[in-house]
C-alpha positions in Angstrom: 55.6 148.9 60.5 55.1 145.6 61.1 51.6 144.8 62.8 53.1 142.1 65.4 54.4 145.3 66.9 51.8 147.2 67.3 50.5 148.1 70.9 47.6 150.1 72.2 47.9 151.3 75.5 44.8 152.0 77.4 44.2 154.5 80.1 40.7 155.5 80.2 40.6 158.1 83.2 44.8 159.2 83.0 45.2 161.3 79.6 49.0 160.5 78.6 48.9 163.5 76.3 48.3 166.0 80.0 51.0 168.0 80.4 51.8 170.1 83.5 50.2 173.5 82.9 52.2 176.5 81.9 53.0 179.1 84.0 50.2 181.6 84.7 48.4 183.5 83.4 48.3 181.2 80.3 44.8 179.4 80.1 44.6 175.9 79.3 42.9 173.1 79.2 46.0 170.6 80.8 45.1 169.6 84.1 48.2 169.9 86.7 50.2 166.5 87.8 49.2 166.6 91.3 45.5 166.1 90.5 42.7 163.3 90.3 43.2 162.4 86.3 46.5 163.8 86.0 49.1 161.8 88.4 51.6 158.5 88.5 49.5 157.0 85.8 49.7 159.3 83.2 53.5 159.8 83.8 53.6 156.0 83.5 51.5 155.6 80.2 53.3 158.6 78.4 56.7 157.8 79.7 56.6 153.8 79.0 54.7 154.7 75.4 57.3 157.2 74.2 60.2 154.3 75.2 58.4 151.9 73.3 58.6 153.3 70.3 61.9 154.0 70.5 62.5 150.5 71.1 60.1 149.9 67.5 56.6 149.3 68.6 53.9 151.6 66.9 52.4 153.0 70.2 48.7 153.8 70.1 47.6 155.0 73.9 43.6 155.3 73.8 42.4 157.6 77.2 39.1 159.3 77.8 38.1 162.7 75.6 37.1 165.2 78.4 36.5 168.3 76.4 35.4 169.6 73.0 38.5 171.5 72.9 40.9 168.4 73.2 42.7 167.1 70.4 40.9 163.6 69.1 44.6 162.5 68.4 48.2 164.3 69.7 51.7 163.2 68.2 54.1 162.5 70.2 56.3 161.4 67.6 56.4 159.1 64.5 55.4 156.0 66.9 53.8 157.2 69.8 50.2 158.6 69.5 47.4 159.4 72.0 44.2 159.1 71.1 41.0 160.2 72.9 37.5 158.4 72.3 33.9 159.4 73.3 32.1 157.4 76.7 30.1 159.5 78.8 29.9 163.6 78.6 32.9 165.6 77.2 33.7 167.0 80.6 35.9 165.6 83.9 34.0 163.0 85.4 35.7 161.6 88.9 36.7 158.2 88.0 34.6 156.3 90.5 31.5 157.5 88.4 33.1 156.0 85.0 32.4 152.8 85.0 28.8 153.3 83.3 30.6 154.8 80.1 32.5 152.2 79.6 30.3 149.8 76.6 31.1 153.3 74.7 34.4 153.8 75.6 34.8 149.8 74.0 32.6 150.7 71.2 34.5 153.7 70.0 37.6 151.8 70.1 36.3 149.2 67.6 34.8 151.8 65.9 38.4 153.2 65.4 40.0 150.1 64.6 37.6 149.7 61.6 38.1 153.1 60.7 42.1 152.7 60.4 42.0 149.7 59.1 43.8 148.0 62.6 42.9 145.3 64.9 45.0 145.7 68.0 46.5 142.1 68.8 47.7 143.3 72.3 46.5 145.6 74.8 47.8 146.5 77.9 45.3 148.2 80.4 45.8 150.8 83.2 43.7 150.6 86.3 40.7 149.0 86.7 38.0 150.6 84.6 40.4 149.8 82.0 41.1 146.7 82.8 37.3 146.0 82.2 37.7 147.1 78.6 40.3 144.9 78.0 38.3 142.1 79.0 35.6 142.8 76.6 38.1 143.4 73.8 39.6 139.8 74.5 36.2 138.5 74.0 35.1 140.9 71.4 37.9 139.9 69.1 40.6 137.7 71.0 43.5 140.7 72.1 45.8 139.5 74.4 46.0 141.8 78.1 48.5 143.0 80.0 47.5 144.9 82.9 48.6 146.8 85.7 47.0 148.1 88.5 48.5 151.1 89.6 46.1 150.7 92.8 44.4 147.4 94.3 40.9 148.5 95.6 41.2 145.4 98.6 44.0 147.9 99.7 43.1 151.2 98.9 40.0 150.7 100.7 41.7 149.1 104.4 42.4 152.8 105.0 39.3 155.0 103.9 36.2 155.5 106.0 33.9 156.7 103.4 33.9 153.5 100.5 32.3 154.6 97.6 29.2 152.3 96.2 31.3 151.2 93.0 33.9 149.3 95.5 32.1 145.7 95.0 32.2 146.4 91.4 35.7 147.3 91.2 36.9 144.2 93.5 35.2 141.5 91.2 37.0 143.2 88.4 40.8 143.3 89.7 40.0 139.3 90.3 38.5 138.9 87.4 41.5 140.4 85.0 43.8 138.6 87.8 42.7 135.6 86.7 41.9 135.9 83.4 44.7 138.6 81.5 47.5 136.6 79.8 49.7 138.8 82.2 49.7 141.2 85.2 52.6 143.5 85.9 53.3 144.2 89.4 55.6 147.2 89.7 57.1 145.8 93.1 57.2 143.0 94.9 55.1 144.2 97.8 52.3 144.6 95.1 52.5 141.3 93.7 51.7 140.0 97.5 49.2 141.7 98.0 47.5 140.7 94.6 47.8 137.2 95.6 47.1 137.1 99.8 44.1 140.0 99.1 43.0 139.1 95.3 43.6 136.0 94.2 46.0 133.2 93.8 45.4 132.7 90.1 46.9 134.0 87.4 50.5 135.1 85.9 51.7 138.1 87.5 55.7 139.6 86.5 57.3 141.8 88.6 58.6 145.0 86.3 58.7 148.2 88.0 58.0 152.1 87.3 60.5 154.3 85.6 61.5 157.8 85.9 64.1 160.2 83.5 67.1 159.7 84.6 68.3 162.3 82.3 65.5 165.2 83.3 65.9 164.6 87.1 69.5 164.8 88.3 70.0 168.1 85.6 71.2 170.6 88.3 72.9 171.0 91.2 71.1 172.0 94.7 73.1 175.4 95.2 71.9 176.2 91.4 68.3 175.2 92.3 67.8 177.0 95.5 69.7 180.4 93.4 66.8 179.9 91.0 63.6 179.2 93.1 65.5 182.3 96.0 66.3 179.9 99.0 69.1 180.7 100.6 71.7 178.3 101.7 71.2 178.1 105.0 67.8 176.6 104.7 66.6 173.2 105.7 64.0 172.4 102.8 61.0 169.7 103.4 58.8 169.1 100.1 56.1 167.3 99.4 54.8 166.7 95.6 51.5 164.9 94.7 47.3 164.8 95.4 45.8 166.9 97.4 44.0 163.8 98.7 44.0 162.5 102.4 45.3 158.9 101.5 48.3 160.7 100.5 49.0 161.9 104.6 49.9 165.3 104.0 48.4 166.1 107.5 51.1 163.6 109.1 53.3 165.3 107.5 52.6 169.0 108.5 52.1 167.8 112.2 55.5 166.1 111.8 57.3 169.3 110.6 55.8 171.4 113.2 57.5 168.6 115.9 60.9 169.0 114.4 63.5 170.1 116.6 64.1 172.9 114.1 61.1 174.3 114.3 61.5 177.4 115.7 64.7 178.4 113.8 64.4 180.4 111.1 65.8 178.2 108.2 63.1 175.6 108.1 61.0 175.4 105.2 58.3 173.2 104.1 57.1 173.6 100.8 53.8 171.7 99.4 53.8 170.8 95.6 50.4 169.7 94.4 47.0 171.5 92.3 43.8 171.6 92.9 40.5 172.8 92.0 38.5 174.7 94.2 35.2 173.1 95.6 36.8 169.5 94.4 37.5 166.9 96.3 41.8 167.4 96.0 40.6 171.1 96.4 38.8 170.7 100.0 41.2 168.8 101.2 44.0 171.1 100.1 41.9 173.8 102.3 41.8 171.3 105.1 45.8 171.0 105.1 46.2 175.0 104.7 44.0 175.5 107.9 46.1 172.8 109.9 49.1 174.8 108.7 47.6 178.1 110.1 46.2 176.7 113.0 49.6 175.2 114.0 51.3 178.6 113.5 53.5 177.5 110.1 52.1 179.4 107.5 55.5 181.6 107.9 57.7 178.8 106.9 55.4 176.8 104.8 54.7 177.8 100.8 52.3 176.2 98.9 54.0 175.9 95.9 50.6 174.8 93.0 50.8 173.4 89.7 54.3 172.0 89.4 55.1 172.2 85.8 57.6 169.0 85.0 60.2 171.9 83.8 60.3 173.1 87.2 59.8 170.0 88.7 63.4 168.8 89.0 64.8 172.3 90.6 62.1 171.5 93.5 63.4 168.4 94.1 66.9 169.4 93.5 66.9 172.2 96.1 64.8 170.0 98.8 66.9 168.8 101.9 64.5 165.7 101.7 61.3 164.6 100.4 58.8 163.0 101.9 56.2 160.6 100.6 54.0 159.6 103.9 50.8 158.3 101.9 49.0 155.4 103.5 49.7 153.4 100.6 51.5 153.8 97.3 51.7 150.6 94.9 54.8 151.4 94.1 55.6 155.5 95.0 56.7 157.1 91.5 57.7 160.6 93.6 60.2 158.8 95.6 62.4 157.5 92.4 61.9 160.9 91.3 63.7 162.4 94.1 66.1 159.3 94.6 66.9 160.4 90.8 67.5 163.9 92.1 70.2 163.2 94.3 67.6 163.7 97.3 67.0 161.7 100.0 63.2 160.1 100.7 61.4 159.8 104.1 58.5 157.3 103.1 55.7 155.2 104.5 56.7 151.8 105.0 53.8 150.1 103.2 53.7 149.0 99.6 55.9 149.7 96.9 57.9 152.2 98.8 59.2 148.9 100.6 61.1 148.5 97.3 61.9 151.5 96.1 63.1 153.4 99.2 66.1 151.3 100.9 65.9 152.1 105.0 69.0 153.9 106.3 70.7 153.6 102.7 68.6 155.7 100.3 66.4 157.5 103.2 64.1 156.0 106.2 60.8 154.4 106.4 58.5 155.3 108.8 55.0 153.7 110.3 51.9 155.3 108.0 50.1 158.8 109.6 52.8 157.8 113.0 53.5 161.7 112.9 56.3 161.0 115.8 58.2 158.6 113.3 58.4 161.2 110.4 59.2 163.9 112.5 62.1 161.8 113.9 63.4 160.7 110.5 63.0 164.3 109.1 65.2 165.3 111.7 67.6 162.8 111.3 68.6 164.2 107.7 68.2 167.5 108.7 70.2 167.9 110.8 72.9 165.6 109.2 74.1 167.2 105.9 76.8 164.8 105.5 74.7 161.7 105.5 71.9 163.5 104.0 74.3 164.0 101.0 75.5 160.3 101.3 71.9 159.1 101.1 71.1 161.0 97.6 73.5 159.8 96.0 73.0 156.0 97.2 69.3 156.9 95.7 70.7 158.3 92.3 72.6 155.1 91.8 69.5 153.2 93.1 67.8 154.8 90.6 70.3 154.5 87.8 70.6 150.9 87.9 66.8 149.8 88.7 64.3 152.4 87.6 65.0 154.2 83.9 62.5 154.6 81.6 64.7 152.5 78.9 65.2 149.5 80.9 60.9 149.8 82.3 60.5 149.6 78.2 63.0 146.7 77.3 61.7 144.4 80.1 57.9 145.3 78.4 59.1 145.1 75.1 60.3 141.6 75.9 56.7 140.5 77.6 54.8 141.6 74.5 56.7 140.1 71.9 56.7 136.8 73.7 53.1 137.2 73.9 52.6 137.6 70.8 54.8 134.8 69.3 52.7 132.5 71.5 50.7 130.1 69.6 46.7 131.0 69.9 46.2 126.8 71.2 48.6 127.7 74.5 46.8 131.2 75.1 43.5 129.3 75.2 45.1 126.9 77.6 46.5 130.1 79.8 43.3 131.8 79.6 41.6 128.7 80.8 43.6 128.3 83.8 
């Protein structure tokens, strides 16, 4: 393989290789998409690594070893590797307590390269803890960065009370790899404002969004879904998939499903998608959600459906009416494409990426952020309109078809790195000096 395409790929808190878990009662040590460590980022890491390299790049995607039981390196296939190095304890640690373990996290990635015999030209970085290793790696040895952010702390923390003490770390960061990374990738447009107005206005930012399978979601019909998960026809079907995590408004919408005007029939159906661990953070909250439910009277009608494994995953979305995504804020919202892909339609917040991946009245509606009115009004409106609610999925298939595979997320990459990597090491030094 030649070395010029060669990429390492680092996600130091979302393991690529995580898997949803299997069906209980197997034990395991996978931790469920839905959770903290296991969500859009992994999804995007795996998915965009495994296209690479069938596009020809040798696809080395370095994350955080979490137990003694993992793997140090899993196959994914002749090009496509992850690989999972020492920094901190070998247990979960929440993310916002990483940053300390980072100096071993770089050290045992030059540790490996010496080991292998490799010196990793290019990396691209996930998040911000590993955009910080990036940095060092550039100065360490001169690797070119690509980064993306996945979230901007200057917006994530606009809609939290509680800001954790790492926030002033984490801001210099983001405008430090900003500034200084021989590329960003925004995955919308909405994001690549917000890096400039709330960030900075330095720095070389390309817009290429998030992906989904176009092949996996989109497999089977809704009559065959609802046959296989038992919900009848007649049922009006509201699902939500994701974080227990109260940025992700799962309390808007439960108060918005318990003002629809179909309420008190008996075909409405919520259903709740999402793990979590008890005594965790995603695990209170997930307790604080099923006492609203009770307390509003819904627990009849509402299912909450766990670990979703990403086998089962399309059916869910195949068989919902409509799915609704009503975080605060969502960089770019990889749930909606999935659903969009599913032939269902999306009720969403209107902030951030959603902006861009959710088209208003053609692909499903946007509503005002935790306005639990505005959902329960646009919930409705589908609802109770299968005719458009069927002419809005497959608007959002075709959406999805044309703008948001997996293949095409890897071609436009492909096409940044190599033109990276061409450039002569004089006009980086100018870049990086800007």
């Amino acid at each position: 393989m030649n070395s010029t395409k060669r990429i390492a790929l680092i996600s130091v808190h979302g393991d690529p290789a995580i898997e949803t878990c299997p069906l209980p009662p197997t034990p395991c040590l996978l931790v469920e998409i839905g959770k903290e460590g296991a969500g859009g980022q992994n999804v995007y890491v795996r998915n965009v690594g495994e296209a690479l390299a069938k596009l020809g790049w040798q696809v080395d995607m370095f994350t955080r070893k979490v137990s003694v039981e993992q793997e140090l390196i899993v196959e994914h296939s002749d090009n496509c590797r992850t690989i999972r190095l020492e920094a901190g304890p070998l247990e979960f640690v929440p993310r916002d307590e990483l940053f300390e373990y980072l100096p071993e996290f770089v050290d045992n990635f030059l540790k490996f390269q010496v080991k292998n015999d490799i010196i990793y030209q290019l990396v691209h970085t996930n998040y911000w803890l590993s955009s910080w290793v990036g940095m060092q790696l550039n100065k360490i040895q001169g690797s070119k960065q690509v980064h993306t952010y996945h979230s901007l702390g200057a917006v994530k923390y606009n809609t939290i009370k509680n800001i954790p003490l790492i926030l002033s770390q984490r801001l210099a960061v983001e405008k430090e790899v900003l500034e200084k990374a021989e590329r960003i990738v925004a995955t919308s447009p909405q994001e690549h404002q917000h890096m400039r107005s709330l960030v900075s206005s330095e720095g070389n930012i390309d817009i290429i969004p998030c992906g989904t399978d176009i092949q996996r979601f989109g497999s089977i019909a809704r009559e065959a879904a609802r046959a296989e998960l038992g919900i009848g026809e007649e049922a009006k079907v509201v699902l939500y998939v994701g974080r227990f995590d109260q940025r992700k408004g799962i309390e808007t919408l439960v108060r918005a499903v318990n003002k629809s005007g179909l309420r008190d029939s008996n075909n409405l159906q919520l259903i709740i998608g999402g793990g979590s661990t008890p005594g965790n953070s995603d695990g209170i909250e997930r307790d604080r959600i099923e006492q609203i439910v009770n307390e509003l009277g819904m627990s009849d009608f509402t299912t909450f459906a766990g670990c979703l494994s990403q086998d089962i995953l399309p059916t869910y979305y195949a068989a919902a009416d409509v799915c609704v995504v009503p975080s605060h804020y969502e960089p770019f919202g990889l749930v909606a494409i999935e659903a969009m892909a599913s032939g269902t339609p999306v009720v969403a917040s209107d902030v951030g990426g959603l902006q861009f991946t959710v088209v208003h009245e053609e692909t499903g509606l946007l509503a005002p952020p935790q306005d639990v009115d505005a959902f329960a009004s646009a919930i409705d409106r589908i609802l109770l309109n299968p005719e458009w609610r069927d002419e809005l999925g497959k608007a959002g298939r075709k959406r999805v078809e044309t703008k948001f595979s997996w293949g095409d997320v890897a071609i436009q990459l492909s096409e940044l790195y190599t033109q990276l990597l061409q450039q002569p090491a004089e006009e980086a030094e100018l870049l990086f000096a800007k």
